[in-house]
C-alpha positions as CSV (number, residue, x, y, z in Angstrom):
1,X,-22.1,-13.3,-18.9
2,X,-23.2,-10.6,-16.8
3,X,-20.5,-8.1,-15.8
4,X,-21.7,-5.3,-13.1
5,X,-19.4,-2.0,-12.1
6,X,-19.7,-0.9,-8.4
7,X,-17.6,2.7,-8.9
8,X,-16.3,4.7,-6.4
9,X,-13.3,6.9,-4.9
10,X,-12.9,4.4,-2.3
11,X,-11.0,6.8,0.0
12,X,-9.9,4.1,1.4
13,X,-12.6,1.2,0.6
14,X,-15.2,0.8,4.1
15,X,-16.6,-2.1,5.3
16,X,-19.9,-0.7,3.7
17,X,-18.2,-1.1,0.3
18,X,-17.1,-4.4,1.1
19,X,-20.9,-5.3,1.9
20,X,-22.0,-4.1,-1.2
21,X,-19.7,-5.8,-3.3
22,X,-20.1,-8.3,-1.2
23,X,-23.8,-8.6,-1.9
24,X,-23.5,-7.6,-5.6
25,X,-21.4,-10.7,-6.4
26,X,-24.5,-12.8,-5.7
27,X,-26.3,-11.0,-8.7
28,X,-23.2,-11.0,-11.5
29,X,-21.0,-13.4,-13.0
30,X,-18.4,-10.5,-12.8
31,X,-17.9,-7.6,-10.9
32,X,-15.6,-4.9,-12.1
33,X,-14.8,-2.4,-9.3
34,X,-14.1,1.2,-10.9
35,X,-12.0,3.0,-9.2
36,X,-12.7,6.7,-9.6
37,X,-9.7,9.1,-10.5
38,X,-11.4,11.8,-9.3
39,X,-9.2,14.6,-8.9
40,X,-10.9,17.0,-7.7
41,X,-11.9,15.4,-4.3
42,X,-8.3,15.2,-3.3
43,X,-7.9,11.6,-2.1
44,X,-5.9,10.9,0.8
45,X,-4.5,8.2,-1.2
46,X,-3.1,7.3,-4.2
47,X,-4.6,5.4,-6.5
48,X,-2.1,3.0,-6.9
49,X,-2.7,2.9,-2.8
50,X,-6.3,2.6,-3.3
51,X,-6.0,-0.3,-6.0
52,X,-4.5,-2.3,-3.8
53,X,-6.1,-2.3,-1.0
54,X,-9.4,-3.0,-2.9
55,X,-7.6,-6.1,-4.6
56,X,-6.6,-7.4,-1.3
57,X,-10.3,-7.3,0.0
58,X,-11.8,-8.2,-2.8
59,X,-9.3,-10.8,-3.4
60,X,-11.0,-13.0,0.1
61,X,-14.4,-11.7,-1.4
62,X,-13.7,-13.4,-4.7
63,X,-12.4,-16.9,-2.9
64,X,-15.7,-16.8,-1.1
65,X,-18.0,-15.9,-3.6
66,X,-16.4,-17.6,-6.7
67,X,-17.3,-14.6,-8.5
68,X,-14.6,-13.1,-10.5
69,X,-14.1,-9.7,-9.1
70,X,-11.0,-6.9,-10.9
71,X,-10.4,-3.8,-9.9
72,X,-10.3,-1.2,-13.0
73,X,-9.4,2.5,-12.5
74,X,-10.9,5.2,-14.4
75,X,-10.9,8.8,-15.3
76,X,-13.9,9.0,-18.2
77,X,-17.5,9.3,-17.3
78,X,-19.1,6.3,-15.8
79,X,-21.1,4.8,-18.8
80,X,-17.9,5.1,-21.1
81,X,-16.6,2.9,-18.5
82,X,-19.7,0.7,-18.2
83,X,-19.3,0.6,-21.9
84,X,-15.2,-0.1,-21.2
85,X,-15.7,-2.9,-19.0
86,X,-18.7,-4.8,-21.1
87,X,-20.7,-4.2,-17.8
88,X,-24.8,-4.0,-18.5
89,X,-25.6,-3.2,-14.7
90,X,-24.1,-0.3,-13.0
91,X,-24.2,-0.9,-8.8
92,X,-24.7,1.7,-6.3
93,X,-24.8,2.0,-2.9
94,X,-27.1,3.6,-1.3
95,X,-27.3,4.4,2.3
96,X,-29.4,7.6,2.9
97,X,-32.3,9.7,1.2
98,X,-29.9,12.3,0.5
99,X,-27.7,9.8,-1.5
100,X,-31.0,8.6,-3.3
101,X,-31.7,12.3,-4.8
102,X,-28.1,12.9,-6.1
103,X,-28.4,9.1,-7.7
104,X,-31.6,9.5,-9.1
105,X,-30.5,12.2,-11.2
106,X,-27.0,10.3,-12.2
107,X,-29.2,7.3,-13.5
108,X,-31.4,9.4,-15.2
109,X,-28.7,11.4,-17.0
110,X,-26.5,7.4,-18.1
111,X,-30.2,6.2,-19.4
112,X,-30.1,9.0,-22.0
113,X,-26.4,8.5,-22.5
114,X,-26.9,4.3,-23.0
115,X,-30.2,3.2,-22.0
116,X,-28.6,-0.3,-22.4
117,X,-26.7,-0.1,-19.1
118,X,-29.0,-0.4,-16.0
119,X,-28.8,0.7,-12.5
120,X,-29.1,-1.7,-9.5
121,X,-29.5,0.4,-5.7
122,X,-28.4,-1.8,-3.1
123,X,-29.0,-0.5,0.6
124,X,-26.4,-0.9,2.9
125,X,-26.8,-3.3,5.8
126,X,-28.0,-0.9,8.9
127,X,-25.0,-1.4,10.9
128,X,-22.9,0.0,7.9
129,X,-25.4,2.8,6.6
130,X,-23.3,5.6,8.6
131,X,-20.1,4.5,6.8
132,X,-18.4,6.9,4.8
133,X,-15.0,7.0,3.5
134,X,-14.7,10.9,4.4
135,X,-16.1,10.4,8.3
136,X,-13.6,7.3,8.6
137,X,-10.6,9.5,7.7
138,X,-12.0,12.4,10.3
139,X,-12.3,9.7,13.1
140,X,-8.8,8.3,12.5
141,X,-7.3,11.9,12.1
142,X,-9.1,13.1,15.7
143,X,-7.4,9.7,17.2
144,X,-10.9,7.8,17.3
145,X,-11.2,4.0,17.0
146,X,-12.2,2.9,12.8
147,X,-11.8,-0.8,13.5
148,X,-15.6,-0.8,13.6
149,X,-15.9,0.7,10.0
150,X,-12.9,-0.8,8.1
151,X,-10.8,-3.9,7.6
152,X,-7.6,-4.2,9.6
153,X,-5.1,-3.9,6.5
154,X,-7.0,-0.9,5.6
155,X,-7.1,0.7,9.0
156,X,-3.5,0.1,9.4
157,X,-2.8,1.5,6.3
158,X,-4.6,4.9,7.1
159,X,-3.2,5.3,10.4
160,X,0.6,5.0,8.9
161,X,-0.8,7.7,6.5
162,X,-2.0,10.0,9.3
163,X,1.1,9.2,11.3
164,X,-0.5,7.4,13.9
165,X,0.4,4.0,15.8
């Protein structure tokens, strides 16, 4: 069986993660999305918050794919979750050069620390390549419309957060 990890803060999840994932399920028998508990970047939510709301959209994913997708939190480095999981491919996004640079060195630094576990790039679709978590949350804040770069459940749940309608 092979088992892939897409990790990530998912601050909240994007509609560029859910292509990714999305796209990933066509290459595993499982996909394991690692949910980074990454304190240091100060997520706007929790990650009990951000747990669900990846199991509700991956949830349809799964039903459409028939790919088994969980969601697995973790606070260890990525290939000791790799390892964790029993995942051999490791899947990132990528949407940007300057995403490629910092990823190059990350897969560079996991192959000496288990050069068993391989790393898949998967490009975002164009429409979704501007998508980040951190501009989403800057939109919503400033009163701007994210229905274009989230999911409705996750749009309504980070306007309730900001205290908008």
């Amino acid at each position: 069986m092979r088992i892939g990890l897409y990790p990530g803060t998912f601050d909240p999840i994007t509609l560029g993660h859910v292509d990714i994932i999305r796209r990933a399920s066509a290459l595993v028998d499982k996909l394991v999305i690692g949910v980074a508990i990454n304190r240091d970047k100060g997520p706007l939510f929790t990650l009990e918050e951000r747990v669900e709301m990846i199991e509700a959209e991956c949830a349809k994913l799964s039903e459409q794919t028939g790919i088994e997708i969980v969601v697995h939190p973790f606070e260890n480095l990525l290939i000791h979750c790799a390892r964790d999981v029993g995942a051999q491919v490791i899947v990132r996004g990528l949407r940007a050069v300057a995403d490629f640079e910092y990823e190059y060195q990350m897969v560079g630094m996991n192959r000496v620390l288990d050069s068993s576990v391989e790393t898949v790039f998967l490009m975002a679709e164009a429409r979704h390549q501007a998508i980040a978590s951190k501009l989403v949350k800057e939109i919503a804040r400033l009163d701007g419309d994210i229905s274009n770069f989230v999911t409705p459940l996750v749009q309504e749940q980070l306007l309730k957060r900001l205290g908008k309608s």
